[in-house]
N, C-alpha and C positions, 0 to 999 in steps of 0.2 A: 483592315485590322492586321492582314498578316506582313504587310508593305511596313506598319507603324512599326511592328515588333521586331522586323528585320532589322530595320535602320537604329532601332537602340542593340540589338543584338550585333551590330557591328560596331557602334563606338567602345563596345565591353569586351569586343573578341569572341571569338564561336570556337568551341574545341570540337575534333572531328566526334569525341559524345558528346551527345549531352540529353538533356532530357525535356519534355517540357511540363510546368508542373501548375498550379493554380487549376481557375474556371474554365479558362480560357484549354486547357489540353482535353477537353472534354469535347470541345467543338474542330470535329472532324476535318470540316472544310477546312477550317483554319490551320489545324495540323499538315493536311497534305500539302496546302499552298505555303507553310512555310518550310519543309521537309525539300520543296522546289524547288523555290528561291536561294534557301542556304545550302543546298546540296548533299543534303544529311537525313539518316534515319534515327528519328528519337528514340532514344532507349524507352525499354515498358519496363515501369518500376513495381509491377506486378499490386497495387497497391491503387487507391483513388487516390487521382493526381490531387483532389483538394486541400488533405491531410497534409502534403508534404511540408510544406511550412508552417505548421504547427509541430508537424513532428519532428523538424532544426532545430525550432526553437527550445524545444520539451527537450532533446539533447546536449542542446548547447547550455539551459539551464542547468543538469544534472553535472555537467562537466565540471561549471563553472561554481556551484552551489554546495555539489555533495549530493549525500541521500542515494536511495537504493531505490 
């Protein structure tokens, strides 16, 4: 898993942050082997990684739509 995530996270570029967010940053193993592989410590976004993408989008809505 952490081999597949690599090789898309290199066709996209890797910035020395970054975070890792979904299902998938909940699972340990797979955080430290890929924290390995790409030579970087994920930021803690202090928050359940599952939310984050809902919570883009919930802002990107507000951005784009209005409303308070």
């Amino acid at each position: 898993m952490a081999h597949r995530i690599y090789y898309l996270a290199r066709r996209v570029g890797v910035e020395r942050e970054a975070a890792l967010t979904g299902g998938v940053a909940k699972n340990k193993g797979v955080k430290r082997e890929l924290e390995k592989i790409l030579n970087l410590k994920f930021l803690d976004l202090g928050m359940d990684p599952q939310i984050i993408g809902a919570l883009g989008a919930a802002i990107f809505a507000r951005e784009k739509y209005g409303g308070e």
